[in-house]
N, C-alpha and C positions, 0 to 999 in steps of 0.2 A: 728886299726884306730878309729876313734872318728866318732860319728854319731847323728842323732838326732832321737830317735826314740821311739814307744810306744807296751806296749804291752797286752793293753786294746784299743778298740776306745771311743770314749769323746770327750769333750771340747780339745783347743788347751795347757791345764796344763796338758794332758796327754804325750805329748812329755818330755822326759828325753834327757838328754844329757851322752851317756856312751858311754866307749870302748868297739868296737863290732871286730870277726874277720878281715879281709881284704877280703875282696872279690876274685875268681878263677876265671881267664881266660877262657871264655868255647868256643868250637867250633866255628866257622863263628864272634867271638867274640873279643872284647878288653876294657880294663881297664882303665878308664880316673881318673885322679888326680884332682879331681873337686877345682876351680876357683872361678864359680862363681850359684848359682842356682836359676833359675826363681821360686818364688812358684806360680801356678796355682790355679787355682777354685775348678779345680778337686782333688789336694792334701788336701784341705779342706776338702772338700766333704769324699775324702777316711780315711781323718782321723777321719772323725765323727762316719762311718757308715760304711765303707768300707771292704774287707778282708785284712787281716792276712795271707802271704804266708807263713810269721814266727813268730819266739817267743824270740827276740824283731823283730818287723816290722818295717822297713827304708821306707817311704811314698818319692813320687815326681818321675815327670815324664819329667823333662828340666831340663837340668845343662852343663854349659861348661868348656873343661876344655884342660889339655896336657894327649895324651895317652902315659899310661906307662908298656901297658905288649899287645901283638897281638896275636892271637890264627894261629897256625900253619895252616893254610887254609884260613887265611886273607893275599890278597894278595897288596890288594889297601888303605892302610891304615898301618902305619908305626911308632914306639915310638918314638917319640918327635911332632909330627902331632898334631898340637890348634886343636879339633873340636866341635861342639855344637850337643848335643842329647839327643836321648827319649830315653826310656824305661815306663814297666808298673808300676813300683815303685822303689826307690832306691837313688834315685837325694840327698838327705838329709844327705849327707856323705862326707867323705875326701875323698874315694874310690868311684868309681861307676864301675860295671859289665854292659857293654852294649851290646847288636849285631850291629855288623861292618856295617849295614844295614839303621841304623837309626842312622847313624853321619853325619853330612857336615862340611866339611872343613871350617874352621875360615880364613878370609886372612890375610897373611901376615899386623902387625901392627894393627889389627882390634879392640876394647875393648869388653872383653870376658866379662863383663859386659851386653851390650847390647845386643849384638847375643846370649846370652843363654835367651833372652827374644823373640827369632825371631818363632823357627819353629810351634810349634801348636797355638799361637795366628795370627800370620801374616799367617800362612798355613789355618788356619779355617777361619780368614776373608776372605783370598782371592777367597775359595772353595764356598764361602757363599754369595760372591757377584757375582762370574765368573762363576765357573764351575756349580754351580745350580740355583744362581740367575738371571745370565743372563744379567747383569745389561748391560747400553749402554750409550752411551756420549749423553750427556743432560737430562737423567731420573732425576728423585730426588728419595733420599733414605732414609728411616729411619735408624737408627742404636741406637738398645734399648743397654743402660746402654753404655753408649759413654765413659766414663773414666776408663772401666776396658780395662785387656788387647786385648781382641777381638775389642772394640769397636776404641782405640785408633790408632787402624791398620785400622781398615775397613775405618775410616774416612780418613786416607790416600790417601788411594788404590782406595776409590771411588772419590774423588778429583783427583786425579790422573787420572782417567778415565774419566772424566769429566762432573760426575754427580752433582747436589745439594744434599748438605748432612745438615740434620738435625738428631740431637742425642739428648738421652735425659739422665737425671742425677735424682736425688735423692734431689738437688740444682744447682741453673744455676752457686755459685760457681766454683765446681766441672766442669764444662767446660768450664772456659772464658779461661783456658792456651791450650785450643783446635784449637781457633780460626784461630792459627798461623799455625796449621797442616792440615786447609782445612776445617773446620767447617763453616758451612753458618748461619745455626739457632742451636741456644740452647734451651733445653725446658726441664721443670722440670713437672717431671711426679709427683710427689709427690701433685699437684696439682689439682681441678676439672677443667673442661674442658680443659685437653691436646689433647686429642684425636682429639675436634674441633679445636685447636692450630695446632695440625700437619697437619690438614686438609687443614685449611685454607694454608699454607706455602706453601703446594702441589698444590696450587693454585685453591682453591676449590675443587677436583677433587677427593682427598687423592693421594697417592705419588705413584711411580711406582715397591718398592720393599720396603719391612723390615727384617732387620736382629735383631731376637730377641733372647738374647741371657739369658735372665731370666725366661721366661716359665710362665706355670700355670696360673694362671685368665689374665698376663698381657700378654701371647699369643694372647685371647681371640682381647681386648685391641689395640694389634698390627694389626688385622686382620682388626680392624674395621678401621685402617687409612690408611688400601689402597683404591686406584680407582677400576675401572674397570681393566677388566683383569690383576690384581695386584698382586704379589707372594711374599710369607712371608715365609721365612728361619726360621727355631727352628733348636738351637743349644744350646745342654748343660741345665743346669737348674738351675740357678746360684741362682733364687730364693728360692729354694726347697719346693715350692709349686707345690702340685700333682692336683690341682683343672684339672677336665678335659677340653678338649677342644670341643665345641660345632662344629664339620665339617660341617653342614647343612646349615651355615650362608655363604660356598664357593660360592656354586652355582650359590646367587643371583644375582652378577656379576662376575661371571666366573671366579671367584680368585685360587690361586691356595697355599698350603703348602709342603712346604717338608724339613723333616730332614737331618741335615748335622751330619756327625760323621767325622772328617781329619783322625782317628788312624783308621778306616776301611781299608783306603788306601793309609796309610804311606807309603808303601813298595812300588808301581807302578812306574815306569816309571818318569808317569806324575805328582805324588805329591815329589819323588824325585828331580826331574829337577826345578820343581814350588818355593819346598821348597829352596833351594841351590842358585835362583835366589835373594830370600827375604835376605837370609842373605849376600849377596855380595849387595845389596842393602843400605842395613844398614851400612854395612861396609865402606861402600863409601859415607856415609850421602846423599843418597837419599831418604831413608824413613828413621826417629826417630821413636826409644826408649825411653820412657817415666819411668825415673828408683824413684818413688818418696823417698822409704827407702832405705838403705841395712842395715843388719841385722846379727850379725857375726852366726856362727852356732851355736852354743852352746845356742843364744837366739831366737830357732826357734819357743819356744812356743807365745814367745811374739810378733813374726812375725806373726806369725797364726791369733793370738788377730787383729791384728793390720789390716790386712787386711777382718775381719770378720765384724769389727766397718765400713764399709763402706765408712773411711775417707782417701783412698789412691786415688790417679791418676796417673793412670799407672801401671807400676810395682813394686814388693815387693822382696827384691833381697836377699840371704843368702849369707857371704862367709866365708868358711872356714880358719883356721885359716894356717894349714899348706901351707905352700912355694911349689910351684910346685918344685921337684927336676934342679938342671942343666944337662939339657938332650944336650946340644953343643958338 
């Protein structure tokens, strides 16, 4: 099979495009014929700095596609079956090796496009707003870096739930096609006094939750535009900035931080059923996918570039070139 892959980490010129084995069937497992691939933040990230399970490394962690080989102990999951999934690396291929664990079913007619943009951005917003944010109908919320893919879900989902939602960008560009998805205020951090911009929006008070999803001094940042008893999500570190975060500044009014990680507890129950909800969601155009490139495989490095230059909204999409076989 054809893959895209490196076997140094680096810039995004380190990705080659060569013929790699095919991937084996293993255990609890099955084999998807990849479609279509979400690249993530995290695939950046692993490509820069990341491990090496091999020698060449296949990087990504979302891709959907048709399965085409089921491991003898998979009992709920079938060859010709659409579905969308993780893994820890590998998504950057015509093949992908996954466990039968971490797929959800595509539905019927669905565009395998957007659902492979669904489970860890719309499973991490939702975890970041609900399951530890708390959030509640009428709160207002921040949500840092509004036009990648965490941010374009959470504004959603928190519309949805029927909070104010204010997000910020790098340029208020970069979120006027927000608007239409639930977005109340826009706000370019890139600017001095955003922090009293978010403030004031929050209606002097600062807001009732942040989901920051950039880290490092702009945690710091985040923390300062909440109210009283206000709670600020860290998720990811899209910035890669290590600058620490000062916790002493909680106290003064009883704010509260906590880390969200979705791959802790992919496998539960409850982020199974959560995650499977989001994609029959999408499915049925109640929440958007925001797909701004796609990007064939073979030009994954200059997908990499592309989303590194901080000029996408939304998602960054691969597809490979090979034809899913006729599985009928």
């Amino acid at each position: 099979m054809k893959a895209a892959v490196y076997h140094r980490n680096g810039p995004p010129d380190v990705l080659q495009y060569e013929d790699v084995p095919d991937p084996v069937v293993a255990p609890g497992g099955v084999v998807i014929q990849v479609e279509a691939v979400s690249i993530e933040g995290g695939d950046t990230l692993n490509r820069l700095a990341g491990p090496l399970f091999s020698d060449p490394h296949i990087v990504g962690y979302q891709a959907a596609g048709t399965i085409v080989a089921v491991g003898d102990d998979v009992t709920d999951r079938a060859v010709g079956d659409r579905v969308v999934a993780t893994n820890s690396h590998g998504s950057h291929a015509e093949l992908w090796a996954v466990s039968a664990r971490t797929t959800w079913k595509i539905p019927e007619g669905a565009d395998a496009t957007a659902v492979a943009c669904v489970p860890i951005p719309f499973g991490t917003a939702h975890d970041c707003l609900f399951e530890f944010g708390r959030l509640k109908e009428g709160e207002t919320v921040l949500i840092q870096a509004g036009a990648g893919g965490v941010g374009v879900a959470a504004i959603q989902l928190a519309k949805r739930a029927g909070a104010t939602v204010i997000a910020t960008a790098s340029s208020l560009a970069r979120l006027e096609p927000l608007a239409e998805l639930g977005l109340d205020h826009a706000v370019d951090y890139s600017t001095s006094g955003w922090v009293e911009e978010v403030r004031s929006l929050g209606g002097g008070r600062g807001v009732d939750l942040v989901v920051d999803s950039v880290g490092g001094s702009t945690l710091q940042q985040s923390v300062a535009c909440l109210g009283r008893r206000g709670r600020a999500i860290t998720v990811g570190n899209a910035g890669r900035d290590m600058t620490p975060f000062n916790a002493g500044v909680l106290g003064r009014q009883n704010q509260s931080l906590t880390g969200v990680y979705l791959g802790g507890e992919i496998t539960t129950p409850r982020v199974q059923t959560m995650v499977q909800d989001l994609v029959d969601d999408v499915a049925a155009g109640r929440l958007t996918v925001l797909v701004d490139r796609t990007f064939p495989l073979a030009e994954a490095a200059a997908a990499h570039e592309y989303i590194e230059s901080r000029r996408a909204i939304g998602r960054v999409v691969l597809t490979p070139t090979a034809v899913p076989p006729d599985l009928a």
